[in-house]
N, C-alpha and C positions, 0 to 999 in steps of 0.2 A: 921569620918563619910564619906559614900563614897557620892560624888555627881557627875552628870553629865546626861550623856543622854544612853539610851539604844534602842537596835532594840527590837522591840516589835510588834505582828501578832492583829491586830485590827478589829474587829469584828461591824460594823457599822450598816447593816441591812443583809435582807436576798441576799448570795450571795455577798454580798458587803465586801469582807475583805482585808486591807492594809496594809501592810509591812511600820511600821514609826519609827522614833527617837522620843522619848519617855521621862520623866525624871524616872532618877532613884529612887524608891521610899526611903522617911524618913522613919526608924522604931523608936519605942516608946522605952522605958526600958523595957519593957516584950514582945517584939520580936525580929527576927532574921531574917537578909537578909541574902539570898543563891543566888552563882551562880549556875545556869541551867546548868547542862552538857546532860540532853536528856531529852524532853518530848513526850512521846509517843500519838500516835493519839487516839483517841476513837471514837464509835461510837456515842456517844452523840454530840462531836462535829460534829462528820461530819449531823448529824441531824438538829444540832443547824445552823450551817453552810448553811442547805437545806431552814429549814422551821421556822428559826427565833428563839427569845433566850427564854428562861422561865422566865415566869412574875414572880416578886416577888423575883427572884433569880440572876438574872445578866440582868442589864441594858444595852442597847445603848450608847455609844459606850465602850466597852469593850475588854480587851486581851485575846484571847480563850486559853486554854487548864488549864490540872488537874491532869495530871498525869506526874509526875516528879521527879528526884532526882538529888543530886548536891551537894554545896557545902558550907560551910556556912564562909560568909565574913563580917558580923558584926553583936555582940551580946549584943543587951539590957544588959544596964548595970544592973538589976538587974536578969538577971540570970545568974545563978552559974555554974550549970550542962554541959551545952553545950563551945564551942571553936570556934575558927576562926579554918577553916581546917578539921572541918570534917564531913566524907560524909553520907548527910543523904537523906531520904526520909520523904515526908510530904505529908499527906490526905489530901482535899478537903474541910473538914469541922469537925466540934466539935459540939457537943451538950451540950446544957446549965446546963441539970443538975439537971434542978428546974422545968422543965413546969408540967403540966399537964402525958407529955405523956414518960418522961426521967425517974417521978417517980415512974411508972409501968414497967420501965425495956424496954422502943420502944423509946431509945435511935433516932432511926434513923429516929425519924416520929416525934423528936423535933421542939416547936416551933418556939424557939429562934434560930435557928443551927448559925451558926458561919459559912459563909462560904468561901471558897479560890478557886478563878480561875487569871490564867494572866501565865501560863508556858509555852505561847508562846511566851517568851522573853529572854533575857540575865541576866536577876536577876530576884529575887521574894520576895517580902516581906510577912513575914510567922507568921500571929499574932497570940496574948498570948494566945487566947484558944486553937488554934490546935499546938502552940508549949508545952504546958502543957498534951494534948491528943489523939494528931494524929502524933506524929513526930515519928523518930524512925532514932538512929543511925544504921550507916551499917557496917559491918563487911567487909575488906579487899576482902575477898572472893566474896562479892557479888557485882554483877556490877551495874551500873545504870541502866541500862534496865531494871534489876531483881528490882530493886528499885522500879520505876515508874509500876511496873505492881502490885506492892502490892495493891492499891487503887481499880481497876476493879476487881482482886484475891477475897479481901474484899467484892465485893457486891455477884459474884457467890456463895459463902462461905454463904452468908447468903440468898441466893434467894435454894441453897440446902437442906440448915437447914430447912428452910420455906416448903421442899417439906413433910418432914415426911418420907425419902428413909430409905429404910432398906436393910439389906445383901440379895443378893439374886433378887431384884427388877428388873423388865424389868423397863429400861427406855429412853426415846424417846428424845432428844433432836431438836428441828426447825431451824435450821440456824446453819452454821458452819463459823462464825467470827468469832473475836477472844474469845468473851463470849459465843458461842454455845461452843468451844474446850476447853474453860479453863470447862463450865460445862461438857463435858464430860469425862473429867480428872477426874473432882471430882467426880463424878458416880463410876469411876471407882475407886478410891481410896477407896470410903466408901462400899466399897462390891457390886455393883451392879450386879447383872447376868446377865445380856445383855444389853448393852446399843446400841441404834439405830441412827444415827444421819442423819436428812433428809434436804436435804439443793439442790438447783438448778443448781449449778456451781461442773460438775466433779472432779476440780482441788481441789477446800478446800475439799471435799468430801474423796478425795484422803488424802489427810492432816489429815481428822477426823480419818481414818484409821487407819493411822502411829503413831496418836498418843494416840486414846483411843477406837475408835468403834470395836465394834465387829461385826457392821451391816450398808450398808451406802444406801439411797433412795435417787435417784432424782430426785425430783417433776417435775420436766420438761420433764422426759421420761415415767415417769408411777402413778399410782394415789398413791401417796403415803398414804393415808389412808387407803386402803386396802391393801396395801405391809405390812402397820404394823402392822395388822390383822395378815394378814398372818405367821408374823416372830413370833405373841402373841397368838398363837392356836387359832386366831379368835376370844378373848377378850378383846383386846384392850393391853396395857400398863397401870401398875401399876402405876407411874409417866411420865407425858410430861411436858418436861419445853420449853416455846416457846422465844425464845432467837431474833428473826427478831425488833418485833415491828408495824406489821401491822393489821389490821383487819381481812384479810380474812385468814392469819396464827395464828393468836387466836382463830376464829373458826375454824378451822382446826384442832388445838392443841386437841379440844373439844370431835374430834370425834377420835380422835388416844385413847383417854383411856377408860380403864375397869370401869365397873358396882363397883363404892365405891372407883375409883381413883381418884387422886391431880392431877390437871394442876394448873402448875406454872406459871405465868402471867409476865415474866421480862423484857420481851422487851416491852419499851412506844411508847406507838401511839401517832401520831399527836393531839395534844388538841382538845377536842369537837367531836373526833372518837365515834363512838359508832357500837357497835356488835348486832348481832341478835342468842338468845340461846334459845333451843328449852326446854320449859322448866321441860320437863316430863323427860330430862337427869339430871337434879337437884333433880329432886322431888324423881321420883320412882330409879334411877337408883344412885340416892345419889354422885353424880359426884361431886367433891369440886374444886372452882373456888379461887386459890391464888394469890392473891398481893403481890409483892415482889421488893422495892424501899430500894434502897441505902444500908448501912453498921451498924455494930454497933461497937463499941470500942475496943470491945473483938474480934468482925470477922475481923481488921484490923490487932491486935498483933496475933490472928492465922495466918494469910495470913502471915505477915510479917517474923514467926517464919517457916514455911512451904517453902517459897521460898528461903529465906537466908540459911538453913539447906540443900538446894537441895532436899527434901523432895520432891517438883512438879521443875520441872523442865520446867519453860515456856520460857526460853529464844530462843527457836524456835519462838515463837508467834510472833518476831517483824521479819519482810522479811526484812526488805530495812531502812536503816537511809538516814538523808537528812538533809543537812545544814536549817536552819530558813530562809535564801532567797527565798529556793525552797518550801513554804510551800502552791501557788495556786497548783503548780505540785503535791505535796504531795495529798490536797483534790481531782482534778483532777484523779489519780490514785487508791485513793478510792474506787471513783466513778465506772471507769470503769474497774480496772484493774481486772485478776481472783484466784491470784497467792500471791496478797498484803493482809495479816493478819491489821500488825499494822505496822505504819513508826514511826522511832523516828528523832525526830526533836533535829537535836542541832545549840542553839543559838551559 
């Protein structure tokens, strides 16, 4: 059993995050400690980071990050399957199974979930349900970076499915982080006919270009509602997936689509947000307003078989790695930089 201390990124209140020595976690007989070789940032944490952690889901004081891969250095003795040595990747969470809402097939809207955060550190301890449901060895071929991106791959992969897109679909994407570009990849892989991607900052803009748009708006130079219009013969967009996360880009999202279109709703607001929607676009013009949270079992082993395969190709998405020392710098650059997708953090 390995014992001792590990660095580990601590997550205490809003703003407030510590670089500390840590104990190495015990795992049981039906889990498996990994070393961390990179965990990549997300926009949830840097959220979480802003404006404080999700009740019910991760406590005060906690180790931030979730997306990760690595290496595995000690295995529950009663599993068989798995080795000291090899390199895997592991989701966030598991679903029970049993609830309510697992036995209609909404795996991801469980209410027991199982869930794993702490890949801001030098080990992770990886329990029995996500190592029975969310792990996944990695093939030689695929690096960690490509590892760690399977988990946000995963929830785009099901915020798309959610949209009902078809070959051929105009569709609008809100933000060009790293979940605006991996949705516009996937647009573009399942047949889209135009994909538009509107986002404030030139440079990712630039980036959506190169790697999926066919069309790029920025809201900071012209109204992008009517630009979309414009590029949509003045119907709007068959699908908008709003990928930010703020209020006044979920109404926005609202007015970018056609008479009988899906906006997709995947970027989360701050708790207790609420919108204003006019509601004769619901009524008469049949506008369908989608919810779209986290992953299911199945959009995990797609993701996971699509990346390892080089099928999507996102190892562009991370700019810049950066040791775990540097990980105020890392948020720091989030924040302001125009240029930074995702940093991967290695402990």
């Amino acid at each position: 059993m390995i014992k001792g201390k590990m660095k580990a990124a601590l997550l205490y209140g809003i703003r407030d995050l510590r670089l500390e020595e840590v104990d190495i976690p015990e795992i049981g007989p039906n889990d498996i400690l990994a070393r961390v070789r990179i965990a990549t940032t997300c926009g949830t944490d840097l959220k979480m980071f802003r404006r404080g952690y999700i009740s019910g889901v991760v406590e005060y004081p906690y180790i931030m990050g979730h997306e990760w891969a690595g290496d595995i250095v000690e295995v529950g003795k009663n599993i068989k399957w798995l080795e000291e040595g090899m390199r895997i990747r592991a989701g966030n969470s598991a679903p029970c199974f049993r609830c309510t809402f697992c036995r209609v097939g909404k795996y991801n809207l469980c209410e027991n979930r199982t869930w794993l955060w702490g890949s801001f550190a030098e080990y992770i301890k990886v329990p029995e349900p996500i190592v029975k449901h969310n792990l996944h060895i990695m093939p030689d071929s695929m690096t960690y970076e490509e590892g760690a991106l399977v988990e946000p791959f995963a929830c785009v992969l099901h915020g798309n499915f959610r949209s009902e897109m078809k070959p051929g679909d105009s569709v609008v994407i809100i933000g060009a982080g790293a979940i605006g570009l991996m949705h516009a990849i996937v647009a573009k892989m399942r047949g889209a006919g135009k994909v538009i991607v509107v986002d404030l900052i030139e440079e990712r803009l630039k980036i959506a270009e190169k790697l999926a748009a066919d069309f790029i708006v920025n809201g900071s130079e012209t109204d992008a509602v009517q630009e979309v219009k414009k590029l949509t013969d003045m119907l709007g967009a068959d699908i908008v997936i709003e990928a930010v996360g703020l209020p006044q880009t979920w109404e926005e999202a609202i007015k970018m689509v056609r008479n009988g279109g899906n906006v997709v709703l995947f970027g989360g607001c701050k708790p207790g947000t609420k919108i204003t929607v006019d509601t004769e676009l619901l009524h008469y013009e049949e506008i369908n307003l989608i919810g779209s949270f986290h992953a299911n079992p199945s959009e995990f082993n797609l993701a996971f078989k699509l990346i390892s395969s080089r099928t999507v190709d996102l190892r562009p998405l991370v700019t810049r790695k950066m040791p775990l020392d540097k990980v105020h710098e890392a948020f720091n650059l989030l924040e302001k930089s125009k240029k930074d997708i995702k940093i991967g953090l290695l402990p």
